[in-house]
Structures are given as structure tokens and as C-alpha cells.
C-alpha positions in Angstrom: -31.1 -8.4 -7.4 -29.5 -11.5 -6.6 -32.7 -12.8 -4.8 -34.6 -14.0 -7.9 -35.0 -17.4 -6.7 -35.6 -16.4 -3.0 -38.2 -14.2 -3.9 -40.2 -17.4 -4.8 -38.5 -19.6 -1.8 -39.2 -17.4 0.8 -43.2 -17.1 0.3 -42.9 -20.9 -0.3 -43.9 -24.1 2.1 -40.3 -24.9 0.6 -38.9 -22.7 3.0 -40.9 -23.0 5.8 -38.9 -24.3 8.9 -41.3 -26.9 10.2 -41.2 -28.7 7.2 -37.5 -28.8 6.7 -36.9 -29.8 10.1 -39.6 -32.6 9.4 -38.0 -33.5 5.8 -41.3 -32.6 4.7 -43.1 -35.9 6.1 -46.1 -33.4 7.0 -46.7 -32.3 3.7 -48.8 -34.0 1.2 -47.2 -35.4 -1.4 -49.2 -33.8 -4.0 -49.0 -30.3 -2.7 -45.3 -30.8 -2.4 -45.2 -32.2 -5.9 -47.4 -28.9 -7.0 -45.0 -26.5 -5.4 -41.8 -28.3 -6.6 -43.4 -27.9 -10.1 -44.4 -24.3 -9.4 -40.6 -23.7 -8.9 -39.4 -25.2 -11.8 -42.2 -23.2 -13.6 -40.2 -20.1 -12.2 -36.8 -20.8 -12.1 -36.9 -21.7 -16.3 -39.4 -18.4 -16.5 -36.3 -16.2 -15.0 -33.4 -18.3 -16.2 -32.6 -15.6 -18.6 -33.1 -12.8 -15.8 -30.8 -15.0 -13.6 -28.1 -15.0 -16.5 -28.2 -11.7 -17.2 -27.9 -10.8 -13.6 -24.6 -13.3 -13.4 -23.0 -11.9 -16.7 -23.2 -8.0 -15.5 -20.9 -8.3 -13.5 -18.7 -10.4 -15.8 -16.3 -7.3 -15.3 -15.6 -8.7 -11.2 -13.5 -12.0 -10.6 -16.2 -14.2 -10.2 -16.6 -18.5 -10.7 -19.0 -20.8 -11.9 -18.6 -24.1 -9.7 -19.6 -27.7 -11.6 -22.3 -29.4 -12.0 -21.7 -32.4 -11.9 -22.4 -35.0 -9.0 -24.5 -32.1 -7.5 -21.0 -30.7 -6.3 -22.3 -28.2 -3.7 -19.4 -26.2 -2.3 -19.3 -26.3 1.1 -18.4 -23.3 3.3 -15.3 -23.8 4.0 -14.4 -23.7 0.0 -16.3 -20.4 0.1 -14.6 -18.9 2.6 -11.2 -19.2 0.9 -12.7 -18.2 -2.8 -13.7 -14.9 -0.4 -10.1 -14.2 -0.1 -10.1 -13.2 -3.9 -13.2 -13.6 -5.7 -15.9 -11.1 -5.6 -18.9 -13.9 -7.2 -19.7 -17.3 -7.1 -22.1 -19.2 -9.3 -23.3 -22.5 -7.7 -25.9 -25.2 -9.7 -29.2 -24.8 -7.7 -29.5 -27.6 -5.7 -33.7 -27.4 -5.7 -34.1 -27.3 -9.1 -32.2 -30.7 -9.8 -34.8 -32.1 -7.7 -37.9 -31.1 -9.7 -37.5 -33.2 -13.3 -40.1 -35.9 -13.7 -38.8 -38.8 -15.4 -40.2 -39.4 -19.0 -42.6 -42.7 -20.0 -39.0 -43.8 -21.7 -37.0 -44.2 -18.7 -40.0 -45.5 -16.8 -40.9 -48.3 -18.7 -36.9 -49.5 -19.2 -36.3 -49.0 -15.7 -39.0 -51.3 -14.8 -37.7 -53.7 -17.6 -34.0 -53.6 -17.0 -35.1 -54.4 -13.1 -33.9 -50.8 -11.5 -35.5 -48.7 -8.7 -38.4 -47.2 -10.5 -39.7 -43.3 -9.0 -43.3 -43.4 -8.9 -44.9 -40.1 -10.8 -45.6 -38.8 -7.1 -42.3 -39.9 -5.6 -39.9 -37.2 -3.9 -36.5 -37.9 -1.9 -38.1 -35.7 0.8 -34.5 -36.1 2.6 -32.5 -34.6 -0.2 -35.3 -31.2 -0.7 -34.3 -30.4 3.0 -30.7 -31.2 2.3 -31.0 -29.1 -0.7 -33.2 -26.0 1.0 -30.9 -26.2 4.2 -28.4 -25.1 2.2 -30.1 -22.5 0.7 -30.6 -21.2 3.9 -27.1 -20.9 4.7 -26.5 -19.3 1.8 -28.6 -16.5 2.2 -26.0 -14.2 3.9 -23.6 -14.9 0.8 -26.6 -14.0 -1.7 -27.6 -11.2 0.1 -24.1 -10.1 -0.2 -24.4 -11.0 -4.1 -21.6 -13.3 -3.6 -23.0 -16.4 -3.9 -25.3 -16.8 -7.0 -27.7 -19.8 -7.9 -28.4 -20.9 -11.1 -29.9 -24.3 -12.6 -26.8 -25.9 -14.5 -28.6 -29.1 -14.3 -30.9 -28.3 -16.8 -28.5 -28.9 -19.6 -27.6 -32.5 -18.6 -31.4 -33.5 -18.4 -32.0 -36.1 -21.2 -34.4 -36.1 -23.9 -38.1 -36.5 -23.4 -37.7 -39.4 -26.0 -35.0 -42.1 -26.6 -32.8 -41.6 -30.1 -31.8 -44.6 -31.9 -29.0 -43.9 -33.0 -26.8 -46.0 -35.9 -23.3 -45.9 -37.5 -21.8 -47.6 -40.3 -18.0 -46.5 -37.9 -19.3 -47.7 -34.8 -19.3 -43.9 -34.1 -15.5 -43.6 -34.6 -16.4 -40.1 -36.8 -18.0 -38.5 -34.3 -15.4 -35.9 -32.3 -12.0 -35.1 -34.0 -9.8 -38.1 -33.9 -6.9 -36.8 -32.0 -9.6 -35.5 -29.4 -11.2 -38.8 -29.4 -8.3 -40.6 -28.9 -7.4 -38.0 -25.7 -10.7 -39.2 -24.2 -10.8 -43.3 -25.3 -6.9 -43.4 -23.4 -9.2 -42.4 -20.2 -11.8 -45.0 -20.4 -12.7 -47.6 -18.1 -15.1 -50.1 -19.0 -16.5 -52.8 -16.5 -19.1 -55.2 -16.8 -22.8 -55.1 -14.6 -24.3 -58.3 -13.2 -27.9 -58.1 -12.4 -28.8 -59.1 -9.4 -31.8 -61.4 -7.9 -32.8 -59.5 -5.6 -33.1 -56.0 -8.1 -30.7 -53.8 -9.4 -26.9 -54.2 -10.9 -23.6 -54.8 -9.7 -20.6 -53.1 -11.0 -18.0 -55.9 -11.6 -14.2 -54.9 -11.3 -13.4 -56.7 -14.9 -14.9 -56.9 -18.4 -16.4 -60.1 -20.3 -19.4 -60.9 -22.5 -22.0 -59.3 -21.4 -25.3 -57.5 -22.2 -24.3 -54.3 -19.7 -21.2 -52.4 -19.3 -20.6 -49.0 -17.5 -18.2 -46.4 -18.4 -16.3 -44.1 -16.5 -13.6 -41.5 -17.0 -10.4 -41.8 -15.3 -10.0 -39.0 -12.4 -13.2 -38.3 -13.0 -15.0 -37.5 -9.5 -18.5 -37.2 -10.9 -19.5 -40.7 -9.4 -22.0 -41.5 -12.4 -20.8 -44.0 -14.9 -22.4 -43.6 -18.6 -24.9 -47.3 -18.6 -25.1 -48.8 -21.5 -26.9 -52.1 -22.7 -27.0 -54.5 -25.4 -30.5 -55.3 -26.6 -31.8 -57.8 -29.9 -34.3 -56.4 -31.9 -37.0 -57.9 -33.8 -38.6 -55.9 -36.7 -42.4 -56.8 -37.5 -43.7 -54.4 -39.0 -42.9 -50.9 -41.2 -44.9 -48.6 -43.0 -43.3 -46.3 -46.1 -46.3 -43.8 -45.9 -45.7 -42.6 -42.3 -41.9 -43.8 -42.4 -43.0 -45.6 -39.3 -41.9 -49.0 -38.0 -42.3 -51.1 -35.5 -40.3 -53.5 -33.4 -39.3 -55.6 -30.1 -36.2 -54.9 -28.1 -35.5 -57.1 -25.2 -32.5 -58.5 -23.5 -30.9 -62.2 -24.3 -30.1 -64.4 -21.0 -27.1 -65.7 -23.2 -23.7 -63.5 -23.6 -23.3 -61.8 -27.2 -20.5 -63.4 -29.6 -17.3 -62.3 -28.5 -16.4 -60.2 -31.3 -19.7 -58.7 -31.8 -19.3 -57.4 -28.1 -16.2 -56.4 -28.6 -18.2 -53.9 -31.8 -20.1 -52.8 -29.2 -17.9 -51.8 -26.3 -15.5 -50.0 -29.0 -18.8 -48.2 -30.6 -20.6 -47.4 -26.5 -16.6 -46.1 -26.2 -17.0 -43.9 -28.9 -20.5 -42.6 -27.7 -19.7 -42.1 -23.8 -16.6 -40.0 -25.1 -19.1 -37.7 -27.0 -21.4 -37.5 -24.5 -19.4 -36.5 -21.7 -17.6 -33.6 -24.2 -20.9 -32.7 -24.8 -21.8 -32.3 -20.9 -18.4 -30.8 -20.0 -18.6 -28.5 -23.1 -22.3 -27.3 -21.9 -20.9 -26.2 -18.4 -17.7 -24.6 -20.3 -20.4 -22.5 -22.6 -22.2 -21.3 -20.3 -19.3 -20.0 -18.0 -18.1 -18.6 -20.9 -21.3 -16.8 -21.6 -21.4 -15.6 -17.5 -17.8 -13.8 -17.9 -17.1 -16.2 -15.0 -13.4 -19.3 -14.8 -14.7 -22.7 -14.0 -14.3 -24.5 -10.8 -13.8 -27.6 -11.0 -12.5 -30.7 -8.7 -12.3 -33.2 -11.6 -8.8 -33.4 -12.5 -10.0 -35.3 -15.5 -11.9 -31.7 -16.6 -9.1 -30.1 -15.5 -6.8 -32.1 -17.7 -9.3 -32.0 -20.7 -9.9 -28.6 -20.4 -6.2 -27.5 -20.7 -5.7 -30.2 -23.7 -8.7 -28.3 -25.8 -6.2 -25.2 -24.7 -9.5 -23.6 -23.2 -7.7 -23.1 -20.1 -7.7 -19.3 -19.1 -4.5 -18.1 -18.5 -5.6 -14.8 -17.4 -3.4 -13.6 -14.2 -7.0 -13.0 -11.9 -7.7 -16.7 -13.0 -3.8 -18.1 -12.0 -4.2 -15.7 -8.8 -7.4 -17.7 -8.0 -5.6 -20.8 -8.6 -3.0 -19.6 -6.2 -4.7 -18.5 -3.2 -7.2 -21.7 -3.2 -4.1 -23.2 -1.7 -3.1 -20.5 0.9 -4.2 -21.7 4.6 -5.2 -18.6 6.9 -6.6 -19.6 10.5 -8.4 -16.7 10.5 -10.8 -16.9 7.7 -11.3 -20.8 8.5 -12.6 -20.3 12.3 -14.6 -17.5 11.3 -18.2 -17.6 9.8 -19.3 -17.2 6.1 -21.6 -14.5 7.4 -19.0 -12.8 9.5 -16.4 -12.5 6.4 -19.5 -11.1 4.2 -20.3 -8.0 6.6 -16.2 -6.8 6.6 -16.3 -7.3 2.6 -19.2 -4.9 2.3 -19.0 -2.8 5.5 -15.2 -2.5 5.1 -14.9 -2.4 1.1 -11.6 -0.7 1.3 -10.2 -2.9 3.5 -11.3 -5.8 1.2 -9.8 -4.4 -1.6 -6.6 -3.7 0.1 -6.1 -7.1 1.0 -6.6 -8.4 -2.4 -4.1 -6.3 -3.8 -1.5 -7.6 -1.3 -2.6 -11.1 -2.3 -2.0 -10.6 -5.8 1.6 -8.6 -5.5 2.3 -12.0 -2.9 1.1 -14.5 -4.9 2.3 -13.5 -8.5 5.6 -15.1 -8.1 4.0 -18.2 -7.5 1.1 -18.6 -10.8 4.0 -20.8 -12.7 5.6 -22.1 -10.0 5.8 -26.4 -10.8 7.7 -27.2 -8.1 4.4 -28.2 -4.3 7.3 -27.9 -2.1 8.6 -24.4 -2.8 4.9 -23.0 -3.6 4.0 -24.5 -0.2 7.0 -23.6 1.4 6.5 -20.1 -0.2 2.3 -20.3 0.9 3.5 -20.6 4.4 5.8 -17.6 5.2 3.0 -15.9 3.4 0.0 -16.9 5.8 2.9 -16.1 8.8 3.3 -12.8 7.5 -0.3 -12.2 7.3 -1.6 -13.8 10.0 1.1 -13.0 13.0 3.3 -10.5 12.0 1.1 -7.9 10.3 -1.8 -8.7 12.8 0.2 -8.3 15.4 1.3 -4.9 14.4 -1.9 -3.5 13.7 -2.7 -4.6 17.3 0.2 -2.7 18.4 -0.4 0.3 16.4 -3.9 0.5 17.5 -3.0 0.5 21.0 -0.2 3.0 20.9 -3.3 5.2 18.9 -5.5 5.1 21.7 -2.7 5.5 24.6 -1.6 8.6 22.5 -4.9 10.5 21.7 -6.4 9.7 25.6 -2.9 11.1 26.8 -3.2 14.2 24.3 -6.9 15.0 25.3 -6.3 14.1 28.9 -3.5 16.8 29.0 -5.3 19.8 27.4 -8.3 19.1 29.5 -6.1 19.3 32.6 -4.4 22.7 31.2 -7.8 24.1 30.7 -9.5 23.1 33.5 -6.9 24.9 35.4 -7.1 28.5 33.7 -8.8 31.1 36.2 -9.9 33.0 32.8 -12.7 30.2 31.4 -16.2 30.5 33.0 -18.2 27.4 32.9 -19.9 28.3 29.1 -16.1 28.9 28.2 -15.0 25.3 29.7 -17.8 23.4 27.9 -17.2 24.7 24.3 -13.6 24.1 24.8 -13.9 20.7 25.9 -16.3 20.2 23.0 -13.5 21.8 20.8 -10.6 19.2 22.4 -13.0 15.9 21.8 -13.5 17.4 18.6 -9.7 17.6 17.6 -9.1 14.4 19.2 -11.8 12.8 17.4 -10.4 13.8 14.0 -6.9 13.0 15.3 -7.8 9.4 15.9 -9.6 8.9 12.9 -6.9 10.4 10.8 -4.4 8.1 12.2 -6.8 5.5 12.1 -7.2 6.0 9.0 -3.5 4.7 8.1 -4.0 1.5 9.6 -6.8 0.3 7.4 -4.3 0.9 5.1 -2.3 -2.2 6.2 -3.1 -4.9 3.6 -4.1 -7.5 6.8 -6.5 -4.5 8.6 -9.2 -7.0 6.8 -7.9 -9.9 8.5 -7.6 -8.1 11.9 -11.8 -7.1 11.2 -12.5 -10.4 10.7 -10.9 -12.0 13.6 -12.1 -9.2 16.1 
């Protein structure tokens, strides 16, 4: 397993090398549209086969990173979650490409003056962004470390707009001391459409028909848009509980205090909406048996105020050794760290243990400059001293069994009683016993908690 989405990538024009390295300029836009909907097609037909292949091994150490802003870990954040964590589950970057946009969001696009996609319009630069990375992944999915799944799906919006209305300006609709968690991280500013298209975010707040609201160390980049609109009702009919009406946007600024309504009800909503989208990521970690990953401190902070936070010692290990610096795991490739973890399991494991009885100490540790200080001699130990006498060790091993074999091979070469035959299946005999010798004492050193290291960096 573990391939279910390269199964379809791989016989794909997706994937084909020519094309990436072209940003796909050479294909037709219609037979790139067809196979970008052909993946979706596939990707939602095996989501559950994807999930279920993520949540069996819910009994490993594995992540689920965020997906928000299209946060695509990059390799070096993978090679340090390979110190400890057996799986990672990343948002497919492919699939995030592949909604279409609804007749909704067309037609207020056009009317609010933003950058409209046409129905046949793809950011061919960000598919071979997207599929590059892919590629480089493959030696982590082969691996079954790395794991894609399409966490975008739950933050696509609704075919159709709501219209929404509240008597409380929405001030009902999370629990009131969680509310008021998220309203005291609220930043409102202003948007000034511009001549030439598009909308400026302003630095300040006034009357205005468009405001954009973001979340204090929140590093998701996309502000929650939200604008002020008149309608005119013409017409309504009880049979079909239908009606009918004109929305458009004033040139003049709304009443002060009728904007000020507004902001504190948009407040209210962007506050539910981002629980919502935090709390859909959350869910479905939940569901995986995998911690979250996050780079928000603003999730990070929310996260431990619903007291969601999992305090699970794998989880505070993980937290831990995100932090510990090791030379040799950083100059060495993705790849290269994937072959010792499965060719050298053992080894692997051994190292993780060590990490764990080293790092324990430091899961509640509040104080940067002792857990640095503390991270350091660690990465010394590791990286020079242990290293170093596995280096040693290995060389006193092979000066010891060539000076062993060499003797008795001198001792029997010199017997007059041995005939040729005799010689041969006692020399067979000594590279036998020396054999064995070596790998039993071989065997000792892969012991050593940094034998993994010394694989990696050979």
C-alpha cells in the first residue's frame, strides 16, 4: 500500500517528465483539465481506502501536517521528524489544484472586480510545483513514511452561497468564553478597491463596504473577506417560499454605527469559521491515530486552550527532538535516511530509544536556554563522541579478526602433516570462524544507540 495515489500518477501525463519540466505549456488545456478531473474522480473514490491505510498504523508514532496555506513540509522538516516518527501525513498538494470554482464565486468575483479563473484556466506553474514534489517524495512513500491525503477537501466551500441572519449578530454561535478566546485575536483592516482591479489591504479600519480578518500568529496567509452589500427585495412567492432580490455594493460608506453591527457580527462569523476549519483538520487526525503538526502558534495556542493538546509522552518526545540539531541527518538525503530505517530496522529502533531515555528530562522543561543548552551536549554526544567510538571499535574489530586469521593460516600453512585437500578445508574452516567472529562482535556495535547515525553518515 501506500502508493494509492501513485498508482494513478505514475500511468498519468501528470507525471510525465517532459511536461513537468515544460510546466505543462505542451499540453492542451482541455486534456490537462480532463486528467486533473480524472484524479480528483480517483483520489475522492479511494479517500476512504487512503484513510483506512493511514489509521492502521494508528499504533506507530506517526503526524498529520496542516493544511492550511498549502504548508508542504519541506525535506529538511522530514528529515528531523525521521529521527522519531515512523509516518507522516501531508495534504496532497495535486488534489488542491483540481476544484472548479462554482457559478457563485464566478459571477461575485467578476462583480466585486477580482481575478476571475476562466472554466479552462490551470496555474500550470503550481501542478509542476505540486507534482515535483511528489516526485521527491516517492522514496519516503515507498518507505510508507510519507503518506498523502487530500485535507483540502474539507475547507472547499459550498457549491451555493448561504444567507445567513441573526437577531445577535452571531454572538450565540460558539460558547462564549471560547468566543471570547478567539475575538481577543482578531484583526480587522479595511480593503480599498483599486482602479486598476483587485483590493488593497489597508493597515487601519474605517467605514467601509470591505474588511478582512485575520488571526493573530496565525501563519495561514488567507484573511476571512467579507463585504457589506444593500439589498433590494422585489419580489416573493409563499407557494414555493421563493424570493427574489438585488444585492449590490453602495459607492458611499455605511453609517458609522451600522458598520460597527457589522464588523462585530463578520467578527463573530470569521471566529466560527476558522474553529470550524481548525476543528476539521483536528477530527480527522483524531480519526488517523496520528498528533498534529502545526506551525501556527495561534493553532497551537487554541489547541491547548480547548485542552485538546495531547500530552502523551511519544507526542512531548516529538516535540522535543523537532528541536535537536544533528549535522548528520541534515547533510544527508531523505532517500539515504529511508534505506538505514528499513535496511537497518534494529539500528533505527535503537536510536529511538536512546532519544527518548535523552530527551525525557526535557518534555516539561520551560526554561529555551537550559533545553538548548541541554539539546547541545546531547547532539555532541551523539554526533562526536559515540561516532567516534564506533569508528574506533570498528577498526580495532577488523585489525583483530585479520590478525587472528592471519596467524592460524601461517601455523597451518606451516604443518608438514596437511596435504593440499587438508589445507583447503582448513582454510575454509578459519574464514569460516573468522567470519562468525566478526559478525558476532559486530554484532555488539549496532548495539550502540548512534550505530544509526554512523550508517547514515557512511
Amino acid at each position: 500500500m501506500a502508493k494509492i495515489l501513485y498508482d494513478f500518477l505514475t500511468e498519468s501525463l501528470l507525471f510525465n517528465p517532459n511536461n513537468v519540466e515544460q510546466k505543462y505549456s505542451n499540453v492542451p488545456t482541455k486534456a490537462l483539465q480532463e486528467e486533473l478531473t480524472k484524479y480528483r474522480e480517483y483520489s475522492i473514490a479511494q479517500s476512504n481506502n487512503l484513510f483506512q491505510e493511514i489509521s492502521q498504523n494508528n499504533h506507530k508514532i506517526s503526524v498529520t501536517m496542516e493544511g492550511f496555506n498549502s504548508f508542504l513540509p519541506n525535506e529538511s522538516v522530514l528529515k528531523q521528524c525521521a529521527l522519531y516518527v515512523d509516518t507522516v501525513t501531508i495534504n496532497d498538494p495535486v488534489f488542491e489544484l483540481t476544484p472548479t470554482r462554482s457559478k457563485v464565486d464566478k459571477v461575485m468575483n467578476e462583480y466585486l472586480g477580482m481575478r476571475n479563473k476562466d472554466d479552462d484556466e490551470i496555474d500550470r506553474a503550481e501542478l509542476a510545483k505540486a507534482i515535483s514534489y511528489m516526485k521527491r517524495m516517492i522514496p519516503a512513500v515507498s518507505t510508507e513514511f510519507v503518506k498523502f491525503f487530500p485535507m483540502s477537501y474539507v475547507h472547499e466551500p459550498p457549491d451555493e452561497l448561504p444567507i445567513k441572519f441573526s437577531k445577535s449578530y452571531f454572538s450565540d454561535i460558539l460558547p462564549q468564553e471560547l468566543l471570547q478566546w478567539l475575538r481577543k485575536r482578531i484583526k480587522v483592516s479595511s480593503l480599498q478597491k483599486l482602479d486598476s482591479g483587485g483590493w488593497r489591504v489597508l493597515n487601519s479600519l474605517y467605514a467601509s463596504r470591505s474588511i478582512i480578518i485575520d488571526f493573530k500568529n496565525h501563519t495561514s496567509g488567507k484573511g476571512i473577506i467579507y463585504q457589506l452589500f444593500e439589498n433590494e427585495f422585489y419580489d416573493a412567492d409563499e407557494k414555493t417560499r421563493r424570493i427574489k432580490f438585488k444585492s449590490h455594493i453602495p459607492d458611499t460608506p455605511p453609517e458609522i454605527r451600522y458598520f460597527l453591527a457589522w464588523v462585530y457580527q463578520s467578527e463573530n462569523q470569521a471566529a466560527k469559521v476558522m474553529y470550524d476549519q481548525i476543528m476539521a483538520e483536528l477530527y480527522y487526525t483524531s480519526a488517523m491515530g496520528n498528533t498534529y503538526f502545526t506551525q501556527s502558534p495561534f493553532i497551537a495556542e487554541l489547541i491547548n486552550f480547548l485542552g485538546e493538546k495531547s500530552t502523551g509522552f511519544n507526542t512531548e518526545i516529538l516535540n522535543v527532538a523537532l528541536n535537536l540539531e544533528l549535522p548528520t541527518i541534515q547533510e544527508a538525503s531523505l532517500e539515504r535516511i529511508m534505506d538505514i530505517r528499513v535496511n537497518d530496522g534494529e539500528a533505527f529502533q535503537n536510536f529511538r530509544v536512546e532519544l527518548e531515555k535523552q530527551l525525557r528530562d526535557l518534555r516539561n522543561n520551560l526554561d529555551p536556554l537550559q533545553v538548548g543548552k541541554k539539546l547541545q551536549n546531547i547532539s555532541h554526544e551523539l554526533e562526536e563522541v559515540q561516532i567516534n567510538e564506533i569508528k574506533k571499535k570498528l577498526a580495532h574489530l577488523k585489525k583483530t579478526v585479520f590478525a587472528e586469521t592471519a596467524f592460524w593460516t601461517a601455523l597451518l600453512c606451516a604443518s608438514p602433516y596437511l596435504g593440499i585437500p587438508g589445507i583447503l578445508t582448513s582454510l575454509f574452516g578459519i574464514g569460516w570462524t573468522g567470519m562468525r567472529a566478526y559478525n558476532d562482535k559486530l554484532g555488539t556495535i549496532k548495539d550502540s544507540p548512534a550505530y544509526f547515525l554512523w550508517k547514515v553518515k557512511k
